[in-house]
Biopython code that builds the backbone (N, CA, C, O; Angstrom):
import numpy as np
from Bio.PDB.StructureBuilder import StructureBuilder

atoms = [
    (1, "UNK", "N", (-7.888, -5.991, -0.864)),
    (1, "UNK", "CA", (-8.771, -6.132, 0.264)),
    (1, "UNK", "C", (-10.188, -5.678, -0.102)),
    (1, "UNK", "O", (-11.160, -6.321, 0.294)),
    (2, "UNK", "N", (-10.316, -4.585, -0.848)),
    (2, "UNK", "CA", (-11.930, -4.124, -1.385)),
    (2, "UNK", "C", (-12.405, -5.108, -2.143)),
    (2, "UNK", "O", (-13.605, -5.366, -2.047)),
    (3, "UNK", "N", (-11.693, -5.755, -2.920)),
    (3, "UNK", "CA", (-11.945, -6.406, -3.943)),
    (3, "UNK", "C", (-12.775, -7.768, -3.314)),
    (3, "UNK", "O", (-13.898, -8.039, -3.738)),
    (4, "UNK", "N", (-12.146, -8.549, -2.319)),
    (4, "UNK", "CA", (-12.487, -9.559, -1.242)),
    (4, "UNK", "C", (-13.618, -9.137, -0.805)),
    (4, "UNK", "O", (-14.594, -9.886, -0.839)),
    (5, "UNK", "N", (-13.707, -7.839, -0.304)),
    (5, "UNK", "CA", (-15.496, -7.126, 0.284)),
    (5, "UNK", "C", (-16.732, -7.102, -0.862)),
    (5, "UNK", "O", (-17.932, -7.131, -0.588)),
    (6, "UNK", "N", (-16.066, -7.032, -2.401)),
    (6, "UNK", "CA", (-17.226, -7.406, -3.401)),
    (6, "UNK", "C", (-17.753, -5.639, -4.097)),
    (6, "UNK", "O", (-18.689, -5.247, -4.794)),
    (7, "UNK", "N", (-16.308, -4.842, -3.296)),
    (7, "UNK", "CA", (-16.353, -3.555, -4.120)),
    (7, "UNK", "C", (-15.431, -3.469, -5.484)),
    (7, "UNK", "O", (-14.209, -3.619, -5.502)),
    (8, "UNK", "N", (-16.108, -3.249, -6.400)),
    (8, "UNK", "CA", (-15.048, -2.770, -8.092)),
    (8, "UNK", "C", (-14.238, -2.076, -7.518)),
    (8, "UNK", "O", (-14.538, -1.211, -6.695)),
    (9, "UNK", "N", (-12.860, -2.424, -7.951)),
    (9, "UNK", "CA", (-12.039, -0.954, -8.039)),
    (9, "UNK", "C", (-10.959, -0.742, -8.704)),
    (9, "UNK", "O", (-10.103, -1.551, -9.062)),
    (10, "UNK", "N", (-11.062, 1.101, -8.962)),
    (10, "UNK", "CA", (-10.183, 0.927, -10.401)),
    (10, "UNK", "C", (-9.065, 1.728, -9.503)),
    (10, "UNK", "O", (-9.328, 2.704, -8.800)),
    (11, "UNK", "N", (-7.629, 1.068, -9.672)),
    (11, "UNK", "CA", (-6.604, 2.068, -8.867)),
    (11, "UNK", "C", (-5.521, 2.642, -10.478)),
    (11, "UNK", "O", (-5.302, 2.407, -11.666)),
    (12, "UNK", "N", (-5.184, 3.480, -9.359)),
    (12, "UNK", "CA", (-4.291, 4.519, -10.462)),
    (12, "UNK", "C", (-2.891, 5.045, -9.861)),
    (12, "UNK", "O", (-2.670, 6.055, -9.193)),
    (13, "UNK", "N", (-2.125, 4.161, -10.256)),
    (13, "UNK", "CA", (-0.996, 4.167, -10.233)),
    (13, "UNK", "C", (-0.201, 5.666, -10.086)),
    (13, "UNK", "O", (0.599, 5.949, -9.194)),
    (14, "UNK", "N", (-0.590, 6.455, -11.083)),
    (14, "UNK", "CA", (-0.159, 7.954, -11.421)),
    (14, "UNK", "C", (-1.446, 9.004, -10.888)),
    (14, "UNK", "O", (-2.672, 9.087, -10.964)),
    (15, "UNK", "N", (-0.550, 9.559, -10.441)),
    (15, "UNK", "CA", (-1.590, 10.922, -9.624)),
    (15, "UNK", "C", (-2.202, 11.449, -10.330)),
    (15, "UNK", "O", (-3.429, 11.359, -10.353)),
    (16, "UNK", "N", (-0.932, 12.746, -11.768)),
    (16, "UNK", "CA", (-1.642, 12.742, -12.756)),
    (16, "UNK", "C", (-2.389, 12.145, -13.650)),
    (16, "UNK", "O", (-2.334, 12.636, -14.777)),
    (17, "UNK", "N", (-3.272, 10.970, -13.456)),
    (17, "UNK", "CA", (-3.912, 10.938, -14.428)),
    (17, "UNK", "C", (-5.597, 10.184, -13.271)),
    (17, "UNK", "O", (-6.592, 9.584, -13.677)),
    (18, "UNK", "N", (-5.279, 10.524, -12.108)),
    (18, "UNK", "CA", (-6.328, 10.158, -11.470)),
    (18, "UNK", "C", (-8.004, 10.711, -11.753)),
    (18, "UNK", "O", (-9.160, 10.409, -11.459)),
    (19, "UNK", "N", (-7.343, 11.565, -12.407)),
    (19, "UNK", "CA", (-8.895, 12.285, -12.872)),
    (19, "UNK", "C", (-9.151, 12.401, -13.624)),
    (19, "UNK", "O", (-10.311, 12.813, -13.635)),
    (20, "UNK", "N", (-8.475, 12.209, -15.132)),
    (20, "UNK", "CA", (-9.463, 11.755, -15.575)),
    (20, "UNK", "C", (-9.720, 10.253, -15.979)),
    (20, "UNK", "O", (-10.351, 9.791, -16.930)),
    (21, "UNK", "N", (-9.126, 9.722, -15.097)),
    (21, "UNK", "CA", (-9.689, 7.935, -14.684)),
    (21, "UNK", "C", (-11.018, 8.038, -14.037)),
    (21, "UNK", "O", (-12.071, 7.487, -14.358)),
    (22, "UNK", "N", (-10.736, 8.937, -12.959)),
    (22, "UNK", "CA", (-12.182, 8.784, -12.106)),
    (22, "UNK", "C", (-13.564, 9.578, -13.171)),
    (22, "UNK", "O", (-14.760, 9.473, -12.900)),
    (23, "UNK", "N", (-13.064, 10.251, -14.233)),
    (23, "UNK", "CA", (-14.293, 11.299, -15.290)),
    (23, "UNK", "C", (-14.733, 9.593, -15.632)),
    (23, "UNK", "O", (-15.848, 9.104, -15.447)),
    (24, "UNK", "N", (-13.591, 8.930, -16.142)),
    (24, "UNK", "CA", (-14.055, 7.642, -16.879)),
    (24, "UNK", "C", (-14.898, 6.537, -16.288)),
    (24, "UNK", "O", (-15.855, 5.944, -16.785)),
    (25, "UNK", "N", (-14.303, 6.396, -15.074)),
    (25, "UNK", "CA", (-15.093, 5.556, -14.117)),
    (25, "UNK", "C", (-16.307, 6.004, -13.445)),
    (25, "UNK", "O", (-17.345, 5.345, -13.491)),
    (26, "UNK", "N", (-16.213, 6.976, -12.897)),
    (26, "UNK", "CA", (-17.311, 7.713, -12.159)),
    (26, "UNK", "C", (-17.174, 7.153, -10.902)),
    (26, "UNK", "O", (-18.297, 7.371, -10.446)),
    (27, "UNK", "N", (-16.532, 6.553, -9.993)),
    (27, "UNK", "CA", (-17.146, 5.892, -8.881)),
    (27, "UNK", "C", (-17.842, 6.344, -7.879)),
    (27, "UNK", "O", (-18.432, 7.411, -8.051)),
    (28, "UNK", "N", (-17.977, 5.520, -6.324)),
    (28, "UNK", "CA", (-18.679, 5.846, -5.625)),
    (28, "UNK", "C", (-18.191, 6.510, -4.623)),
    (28, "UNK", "O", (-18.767, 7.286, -3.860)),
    (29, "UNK", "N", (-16.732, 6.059, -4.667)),
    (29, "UNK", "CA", (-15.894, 6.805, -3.568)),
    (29, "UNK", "C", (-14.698, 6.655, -4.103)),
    (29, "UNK", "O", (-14.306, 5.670, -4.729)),
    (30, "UNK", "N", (-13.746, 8.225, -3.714)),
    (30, "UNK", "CA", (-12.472, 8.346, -4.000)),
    (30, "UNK", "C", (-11.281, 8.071, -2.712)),
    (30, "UNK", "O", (-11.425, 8.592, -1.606)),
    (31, "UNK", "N", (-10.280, 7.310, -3.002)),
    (31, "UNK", "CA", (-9.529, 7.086, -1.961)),
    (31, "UNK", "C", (-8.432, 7.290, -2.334)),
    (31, "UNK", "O", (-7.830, 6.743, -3.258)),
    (32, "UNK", "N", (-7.950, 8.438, -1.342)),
    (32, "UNK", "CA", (-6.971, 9.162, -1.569)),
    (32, "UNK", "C", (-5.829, 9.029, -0.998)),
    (32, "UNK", "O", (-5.762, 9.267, 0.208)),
    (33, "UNK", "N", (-4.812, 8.672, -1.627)),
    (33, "UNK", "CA", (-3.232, 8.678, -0.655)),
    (33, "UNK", "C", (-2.905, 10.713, -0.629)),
    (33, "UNK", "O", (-3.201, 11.281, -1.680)),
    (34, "UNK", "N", (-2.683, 11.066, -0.172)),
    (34, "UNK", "CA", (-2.172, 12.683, 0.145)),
    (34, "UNK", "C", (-0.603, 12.848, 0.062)),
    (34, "UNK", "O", (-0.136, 13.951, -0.226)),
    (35, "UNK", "N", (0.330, 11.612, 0.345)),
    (35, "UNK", "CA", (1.582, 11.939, -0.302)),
    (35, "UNK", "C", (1.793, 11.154, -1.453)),
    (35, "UNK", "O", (2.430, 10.104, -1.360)),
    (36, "UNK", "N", (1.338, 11.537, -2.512)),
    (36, "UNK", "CA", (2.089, 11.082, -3.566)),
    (36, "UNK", "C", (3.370, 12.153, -4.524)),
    (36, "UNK", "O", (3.683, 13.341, -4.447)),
    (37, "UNK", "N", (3.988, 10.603, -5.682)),
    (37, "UNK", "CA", (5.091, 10.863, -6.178)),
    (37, "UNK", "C", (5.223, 11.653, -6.217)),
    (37, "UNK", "O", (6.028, 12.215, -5.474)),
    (38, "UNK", "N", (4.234, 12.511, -7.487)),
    (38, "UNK", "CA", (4.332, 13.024, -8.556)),
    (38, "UNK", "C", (3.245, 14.645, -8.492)),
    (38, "UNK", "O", (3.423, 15.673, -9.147)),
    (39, "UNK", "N", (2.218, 14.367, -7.530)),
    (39, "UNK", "CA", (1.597, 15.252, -7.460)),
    (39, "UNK", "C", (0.478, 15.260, -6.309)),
    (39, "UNK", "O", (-0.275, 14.300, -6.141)),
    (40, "UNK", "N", (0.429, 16.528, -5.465)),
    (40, "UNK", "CA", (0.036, 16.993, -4.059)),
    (40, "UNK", "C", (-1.807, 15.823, -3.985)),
    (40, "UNK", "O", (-2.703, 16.044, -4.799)),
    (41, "UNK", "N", (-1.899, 15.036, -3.197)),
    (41, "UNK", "CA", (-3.362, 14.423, -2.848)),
    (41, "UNK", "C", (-4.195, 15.396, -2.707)),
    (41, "UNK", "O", (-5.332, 15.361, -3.179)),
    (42, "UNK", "N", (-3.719, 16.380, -2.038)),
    (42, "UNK", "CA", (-4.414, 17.518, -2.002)),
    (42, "UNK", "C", (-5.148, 18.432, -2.637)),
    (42, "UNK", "O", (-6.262, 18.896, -2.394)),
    (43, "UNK", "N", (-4.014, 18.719, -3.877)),
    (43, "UNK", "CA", (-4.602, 19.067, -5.014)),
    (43, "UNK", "C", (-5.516, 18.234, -5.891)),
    (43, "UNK", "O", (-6.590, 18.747, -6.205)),
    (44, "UNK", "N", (-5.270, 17.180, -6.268)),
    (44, "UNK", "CA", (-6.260, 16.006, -6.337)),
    (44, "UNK", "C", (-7.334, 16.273, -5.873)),
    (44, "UNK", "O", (-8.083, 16.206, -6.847)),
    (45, "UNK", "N", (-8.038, 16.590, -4.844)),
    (45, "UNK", "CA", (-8.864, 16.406, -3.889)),
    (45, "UNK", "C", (-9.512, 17.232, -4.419)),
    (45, "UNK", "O", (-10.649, 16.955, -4.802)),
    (46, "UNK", "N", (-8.817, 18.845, -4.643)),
    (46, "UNK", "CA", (-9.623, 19.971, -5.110)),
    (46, "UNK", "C", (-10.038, 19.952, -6.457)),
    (46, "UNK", "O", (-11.059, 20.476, -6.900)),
    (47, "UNK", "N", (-9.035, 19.205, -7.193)),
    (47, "UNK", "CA", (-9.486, 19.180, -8.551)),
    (47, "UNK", "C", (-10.526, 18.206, -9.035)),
    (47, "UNK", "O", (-11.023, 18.101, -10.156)),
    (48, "UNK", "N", (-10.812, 17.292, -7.576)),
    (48, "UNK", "CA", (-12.246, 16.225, -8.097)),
    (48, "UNK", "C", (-13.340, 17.595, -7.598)),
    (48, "UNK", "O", (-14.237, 17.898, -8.385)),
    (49, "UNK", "N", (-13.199, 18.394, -6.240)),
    (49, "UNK", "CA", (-14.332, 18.847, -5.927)),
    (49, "UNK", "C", (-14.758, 20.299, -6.714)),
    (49, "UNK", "O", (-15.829, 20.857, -6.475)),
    (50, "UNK", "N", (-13.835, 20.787, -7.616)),
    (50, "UNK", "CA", (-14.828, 21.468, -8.964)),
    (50, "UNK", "C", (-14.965, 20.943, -9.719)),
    (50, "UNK", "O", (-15.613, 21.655, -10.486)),
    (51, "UNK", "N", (-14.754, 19.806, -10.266)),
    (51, "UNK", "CA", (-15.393, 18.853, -11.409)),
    (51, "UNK", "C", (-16.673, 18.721, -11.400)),
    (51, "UNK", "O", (-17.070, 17.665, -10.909)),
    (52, "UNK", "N", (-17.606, 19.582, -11.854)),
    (52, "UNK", "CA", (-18.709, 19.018, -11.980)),
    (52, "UNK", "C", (-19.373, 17.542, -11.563)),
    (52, "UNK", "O", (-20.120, 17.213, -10.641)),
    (53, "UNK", "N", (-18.622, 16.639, -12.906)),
    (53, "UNK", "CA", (-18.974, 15.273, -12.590)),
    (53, "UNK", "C", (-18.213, 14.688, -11.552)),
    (53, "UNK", "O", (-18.661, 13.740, -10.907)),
    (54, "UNK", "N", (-17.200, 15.133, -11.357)),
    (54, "UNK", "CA", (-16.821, 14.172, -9.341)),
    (54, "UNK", "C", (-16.960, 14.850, -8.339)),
    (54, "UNK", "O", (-16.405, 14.458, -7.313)),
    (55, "UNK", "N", (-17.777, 16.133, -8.315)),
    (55, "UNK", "CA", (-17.642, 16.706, -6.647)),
    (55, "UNK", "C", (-18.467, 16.080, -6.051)),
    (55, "UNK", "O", (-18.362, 15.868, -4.843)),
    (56, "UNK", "N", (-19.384, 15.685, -6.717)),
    (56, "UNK", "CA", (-20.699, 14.982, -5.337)),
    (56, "UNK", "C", (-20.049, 13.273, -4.998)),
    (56, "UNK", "O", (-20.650, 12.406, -4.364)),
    (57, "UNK", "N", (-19.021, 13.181, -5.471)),
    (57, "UNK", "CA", (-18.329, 11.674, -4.946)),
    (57, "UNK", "C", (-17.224, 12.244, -3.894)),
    (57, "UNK", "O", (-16.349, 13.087, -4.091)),
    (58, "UNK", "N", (-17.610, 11.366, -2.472)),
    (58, "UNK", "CA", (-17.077, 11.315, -1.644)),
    (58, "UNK", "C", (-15.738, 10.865, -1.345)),
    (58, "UNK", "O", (-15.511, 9.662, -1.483)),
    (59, "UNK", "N", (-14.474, 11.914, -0.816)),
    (59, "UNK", "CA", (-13.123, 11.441, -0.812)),
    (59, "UNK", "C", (-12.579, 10.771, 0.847)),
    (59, "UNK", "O", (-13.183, 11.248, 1.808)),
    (60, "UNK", "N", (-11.749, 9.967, 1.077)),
    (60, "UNK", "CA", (-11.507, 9.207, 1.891)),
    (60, "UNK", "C", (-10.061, 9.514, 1.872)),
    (60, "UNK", "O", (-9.391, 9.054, 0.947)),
    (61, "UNK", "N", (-9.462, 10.289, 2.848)),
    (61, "UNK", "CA", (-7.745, 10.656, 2.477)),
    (61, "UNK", "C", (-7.107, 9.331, 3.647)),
    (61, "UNK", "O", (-7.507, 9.019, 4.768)),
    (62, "UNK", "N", (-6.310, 8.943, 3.053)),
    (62, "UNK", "CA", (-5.493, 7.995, 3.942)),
    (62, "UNK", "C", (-4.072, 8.629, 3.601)),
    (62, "UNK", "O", (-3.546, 9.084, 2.586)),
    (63, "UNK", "N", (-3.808, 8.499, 4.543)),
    (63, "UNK", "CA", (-2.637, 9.481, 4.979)),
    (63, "UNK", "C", (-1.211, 9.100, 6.262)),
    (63, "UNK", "O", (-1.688, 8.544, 7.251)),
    (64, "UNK", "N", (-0.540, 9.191, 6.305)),
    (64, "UNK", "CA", (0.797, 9.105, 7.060)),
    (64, "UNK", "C", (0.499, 10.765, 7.643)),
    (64, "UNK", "O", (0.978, 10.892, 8.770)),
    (65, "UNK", "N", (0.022, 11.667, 7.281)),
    (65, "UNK", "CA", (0.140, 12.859, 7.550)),
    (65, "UNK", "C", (-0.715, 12.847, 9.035)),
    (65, "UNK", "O", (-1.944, 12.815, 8.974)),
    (66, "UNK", "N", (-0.274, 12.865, 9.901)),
    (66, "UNK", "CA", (-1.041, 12.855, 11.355)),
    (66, "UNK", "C", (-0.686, 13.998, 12.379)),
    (66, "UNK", "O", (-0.776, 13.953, 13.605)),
    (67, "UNK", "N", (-0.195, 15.196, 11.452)),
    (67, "UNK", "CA", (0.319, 16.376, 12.647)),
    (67, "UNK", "C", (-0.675, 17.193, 13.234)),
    (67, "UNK", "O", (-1.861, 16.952, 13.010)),
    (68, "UNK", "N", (-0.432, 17.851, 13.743)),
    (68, "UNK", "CA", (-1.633, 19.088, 14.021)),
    (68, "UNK", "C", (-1.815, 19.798, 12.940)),
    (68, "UNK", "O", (-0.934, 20.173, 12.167)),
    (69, "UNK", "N", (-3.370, 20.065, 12.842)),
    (69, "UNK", "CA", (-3.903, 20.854, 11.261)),
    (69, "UNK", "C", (-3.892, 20.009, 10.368)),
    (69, "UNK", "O", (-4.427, 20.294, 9.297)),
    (70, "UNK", "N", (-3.281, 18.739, 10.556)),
    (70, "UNK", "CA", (-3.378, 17.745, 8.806)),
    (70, "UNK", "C", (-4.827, 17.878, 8.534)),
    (70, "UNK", "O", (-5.425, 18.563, 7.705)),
    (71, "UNK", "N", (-5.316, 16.906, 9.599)),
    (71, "UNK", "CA", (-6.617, 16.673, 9.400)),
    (71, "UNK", "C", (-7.568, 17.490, 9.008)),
    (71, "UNK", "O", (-8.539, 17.171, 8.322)),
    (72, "UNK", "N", (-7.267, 18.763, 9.511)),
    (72, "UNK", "CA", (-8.523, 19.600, 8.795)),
    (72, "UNK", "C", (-8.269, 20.486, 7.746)),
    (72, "UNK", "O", (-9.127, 21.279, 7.358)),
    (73, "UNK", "N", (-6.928, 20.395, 7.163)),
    (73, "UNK", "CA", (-6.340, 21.127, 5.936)),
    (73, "UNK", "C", (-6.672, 19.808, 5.060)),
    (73, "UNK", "O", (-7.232, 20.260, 4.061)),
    (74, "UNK", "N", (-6.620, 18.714, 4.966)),
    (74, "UNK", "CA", (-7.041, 17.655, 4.556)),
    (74, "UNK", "C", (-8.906, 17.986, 3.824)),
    (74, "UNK", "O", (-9.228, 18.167, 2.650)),
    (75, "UNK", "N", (-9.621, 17.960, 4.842)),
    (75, "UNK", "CA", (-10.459, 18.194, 5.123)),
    (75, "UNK", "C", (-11.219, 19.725, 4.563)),
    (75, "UNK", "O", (-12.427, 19.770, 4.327)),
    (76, "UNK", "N", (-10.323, 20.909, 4.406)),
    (76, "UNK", "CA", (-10.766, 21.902, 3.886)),
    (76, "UNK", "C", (-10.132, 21.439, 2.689)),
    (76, "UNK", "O", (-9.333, 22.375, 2.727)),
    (77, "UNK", "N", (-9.801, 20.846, 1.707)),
    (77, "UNK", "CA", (-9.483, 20.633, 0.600)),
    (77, "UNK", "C", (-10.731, 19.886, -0.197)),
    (77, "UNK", "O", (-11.140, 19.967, -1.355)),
    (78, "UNK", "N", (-11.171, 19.076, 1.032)),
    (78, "UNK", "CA", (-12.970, 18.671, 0.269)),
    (78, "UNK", "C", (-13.313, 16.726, 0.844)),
    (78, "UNK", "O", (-14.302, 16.012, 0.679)),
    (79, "UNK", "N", (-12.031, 16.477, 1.495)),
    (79, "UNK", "CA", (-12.224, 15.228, 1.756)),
    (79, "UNK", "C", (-13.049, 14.785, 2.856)),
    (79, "UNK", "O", (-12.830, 15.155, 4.009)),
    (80, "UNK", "N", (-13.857, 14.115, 2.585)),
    (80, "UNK", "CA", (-15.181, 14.157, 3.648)),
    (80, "UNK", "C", (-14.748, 12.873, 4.334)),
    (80, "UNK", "O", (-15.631, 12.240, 4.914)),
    (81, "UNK", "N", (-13.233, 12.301, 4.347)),
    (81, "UNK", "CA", (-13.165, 10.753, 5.404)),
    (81, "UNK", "C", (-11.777, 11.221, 5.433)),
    (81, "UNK", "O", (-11.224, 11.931, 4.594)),
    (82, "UNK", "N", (-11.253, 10.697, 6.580)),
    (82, "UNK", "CA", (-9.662, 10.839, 7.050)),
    (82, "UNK", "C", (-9.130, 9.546, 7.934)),
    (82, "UNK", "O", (-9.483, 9.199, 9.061)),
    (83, "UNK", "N", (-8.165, 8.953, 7.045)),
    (83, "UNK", "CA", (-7.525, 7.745, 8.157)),
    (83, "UNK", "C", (-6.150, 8.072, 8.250)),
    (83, "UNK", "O", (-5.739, 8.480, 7.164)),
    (84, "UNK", "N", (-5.167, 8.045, 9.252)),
    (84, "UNK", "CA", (-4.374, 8.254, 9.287)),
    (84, "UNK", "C", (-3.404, 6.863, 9.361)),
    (84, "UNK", "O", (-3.644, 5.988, 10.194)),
    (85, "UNK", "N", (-2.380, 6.766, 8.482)),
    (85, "UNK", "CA", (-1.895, 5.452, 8.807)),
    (85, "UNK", "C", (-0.913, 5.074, 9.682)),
    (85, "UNK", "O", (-0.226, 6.065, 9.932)),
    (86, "UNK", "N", (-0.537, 4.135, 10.247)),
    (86, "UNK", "CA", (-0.984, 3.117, 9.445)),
    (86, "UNK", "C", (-2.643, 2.852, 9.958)),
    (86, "UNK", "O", (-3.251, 3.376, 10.892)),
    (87, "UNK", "N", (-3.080, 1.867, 8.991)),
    (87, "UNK", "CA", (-4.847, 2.178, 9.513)),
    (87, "UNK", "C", (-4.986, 0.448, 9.508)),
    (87, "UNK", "O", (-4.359, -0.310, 8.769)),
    (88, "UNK", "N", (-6.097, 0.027, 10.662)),
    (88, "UNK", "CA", (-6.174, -1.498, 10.308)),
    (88, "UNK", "C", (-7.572, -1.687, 9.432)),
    (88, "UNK", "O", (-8.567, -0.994, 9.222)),
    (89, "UNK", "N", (-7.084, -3.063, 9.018)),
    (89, "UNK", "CA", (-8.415, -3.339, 8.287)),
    (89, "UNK", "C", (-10.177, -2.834, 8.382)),
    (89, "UNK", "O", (-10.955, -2.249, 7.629)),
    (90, "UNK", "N", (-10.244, -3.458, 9.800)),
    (90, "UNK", "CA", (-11.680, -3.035, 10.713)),
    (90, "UNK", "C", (-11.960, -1.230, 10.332)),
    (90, "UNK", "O", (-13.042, -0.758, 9.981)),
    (91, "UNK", "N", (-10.777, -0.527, 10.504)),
    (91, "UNK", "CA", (-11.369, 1.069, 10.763)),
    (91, "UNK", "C", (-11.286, 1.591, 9.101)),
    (91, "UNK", "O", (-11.969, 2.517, 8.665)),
    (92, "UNK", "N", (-10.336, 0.822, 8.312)),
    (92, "UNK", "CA", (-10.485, 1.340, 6.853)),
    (92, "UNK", "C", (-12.031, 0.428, 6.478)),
    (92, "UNK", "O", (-12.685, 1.194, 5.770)),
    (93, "UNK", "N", (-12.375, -0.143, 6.570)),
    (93, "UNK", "CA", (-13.499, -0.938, 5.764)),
    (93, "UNK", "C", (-14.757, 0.082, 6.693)),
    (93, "UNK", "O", (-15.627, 0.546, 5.955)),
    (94, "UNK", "N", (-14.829, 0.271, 7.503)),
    (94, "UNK", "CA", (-15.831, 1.044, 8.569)),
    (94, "UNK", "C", (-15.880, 2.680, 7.918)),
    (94, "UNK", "O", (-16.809, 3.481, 7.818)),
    (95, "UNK", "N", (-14.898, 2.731, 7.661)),
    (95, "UNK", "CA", (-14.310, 4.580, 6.976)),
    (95, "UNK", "C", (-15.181, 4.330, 5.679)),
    (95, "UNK", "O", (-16.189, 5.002, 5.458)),
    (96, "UNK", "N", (-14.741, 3.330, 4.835)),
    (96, "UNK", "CA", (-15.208, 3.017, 3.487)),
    (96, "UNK", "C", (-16.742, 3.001, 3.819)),
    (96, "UNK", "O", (-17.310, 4.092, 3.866)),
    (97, "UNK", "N", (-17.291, 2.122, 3.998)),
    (97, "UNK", "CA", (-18.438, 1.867, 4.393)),
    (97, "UNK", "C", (-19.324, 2.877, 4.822)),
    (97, "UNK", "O", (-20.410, 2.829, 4.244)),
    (98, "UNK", "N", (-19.188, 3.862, 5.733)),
    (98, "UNK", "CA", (-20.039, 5.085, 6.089)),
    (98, "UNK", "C", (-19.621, 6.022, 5.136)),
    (98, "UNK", "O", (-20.573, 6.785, 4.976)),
    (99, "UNK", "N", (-18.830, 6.304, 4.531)),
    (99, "UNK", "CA", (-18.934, 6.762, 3.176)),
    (99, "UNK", "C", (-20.182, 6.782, 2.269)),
    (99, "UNK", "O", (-21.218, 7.440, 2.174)),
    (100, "UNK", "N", (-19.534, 5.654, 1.594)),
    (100, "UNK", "CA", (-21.013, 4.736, 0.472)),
    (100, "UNK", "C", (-22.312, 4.990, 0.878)),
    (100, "UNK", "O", (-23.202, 5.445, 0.160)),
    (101, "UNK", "N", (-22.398, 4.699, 2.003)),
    (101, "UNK", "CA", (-23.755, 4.499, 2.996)),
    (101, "UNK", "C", (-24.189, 6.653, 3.109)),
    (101, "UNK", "O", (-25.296, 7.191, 3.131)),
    (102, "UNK", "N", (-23.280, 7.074, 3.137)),
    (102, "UNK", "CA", (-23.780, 8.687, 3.287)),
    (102, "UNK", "C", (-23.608, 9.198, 1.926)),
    (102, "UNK", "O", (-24.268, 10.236, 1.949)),
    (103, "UNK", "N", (-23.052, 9.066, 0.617)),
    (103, "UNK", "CA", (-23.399, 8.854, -0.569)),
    (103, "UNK", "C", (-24.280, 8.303, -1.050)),
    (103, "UNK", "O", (-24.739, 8.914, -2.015)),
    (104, "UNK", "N", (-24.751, 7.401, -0.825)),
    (104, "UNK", "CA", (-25.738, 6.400, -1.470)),
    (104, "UNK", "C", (-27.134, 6.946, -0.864)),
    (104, "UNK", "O", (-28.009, 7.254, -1.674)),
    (105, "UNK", "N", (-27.401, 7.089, 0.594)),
    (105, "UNK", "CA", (-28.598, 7.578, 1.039)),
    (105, "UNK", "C", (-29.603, 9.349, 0.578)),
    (105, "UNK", "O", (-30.689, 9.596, 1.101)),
]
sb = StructureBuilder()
sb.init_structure("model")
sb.init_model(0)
sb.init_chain("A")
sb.init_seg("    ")
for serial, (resi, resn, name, xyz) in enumerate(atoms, 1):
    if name == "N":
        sb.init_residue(resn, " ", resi, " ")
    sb.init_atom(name, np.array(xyz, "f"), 0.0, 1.0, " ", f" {name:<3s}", serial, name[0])
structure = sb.get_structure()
């Protein structure tokens, strides 16, 4: 679906190795699943925002996690966008979008 909007994107299959895909890529925004296989989104999250080279890139958690406190334990981990799923097209591309747009400016 990003790809159709005319955004690059590099996905990563394995949690562990999301970072240093993203050292390699650098992108503009990180989009984060929070339950994965193999290893916490969460932690992910923290380990882009002391990276030197990825903390100033903006994270986008998409998530099944919709309880009370997700969102802002989410959120104190460093992720500056939260969708909870399932999410439709319109509000993920709108999420994406004011992202970039508050990165980029």
């Amino acid at each position: 679906m990003l790809k159709s909007q005319g955004f690059a994107v590099e996905p990563v299959g394995d949690g562990r190795q999301a970072i240093d895909r993203a050292k390699e890529f650098v992108p503009n925004l990180i989009i984060m699943d929070i339950q994965l296989a193999d290893i916490s989104g969460l932690e992910l999250i923290e380990q882009a925002k002391a990276d030197p080279l990825l903390r100033a890139i903006p994270v986008l958690a998409v998530t099944a996690y919709a309880g009370r406190g997700d969102e802002e334990r989410i959120r104190d981990a460093g992720a500056e966008g939260y969708l909870a799923k399932p999410v439709s097209i319109g509000p993920f591309l709108a999420g994406v979008r004011a992202l970039l747009d508050k990165a980029i400016a």
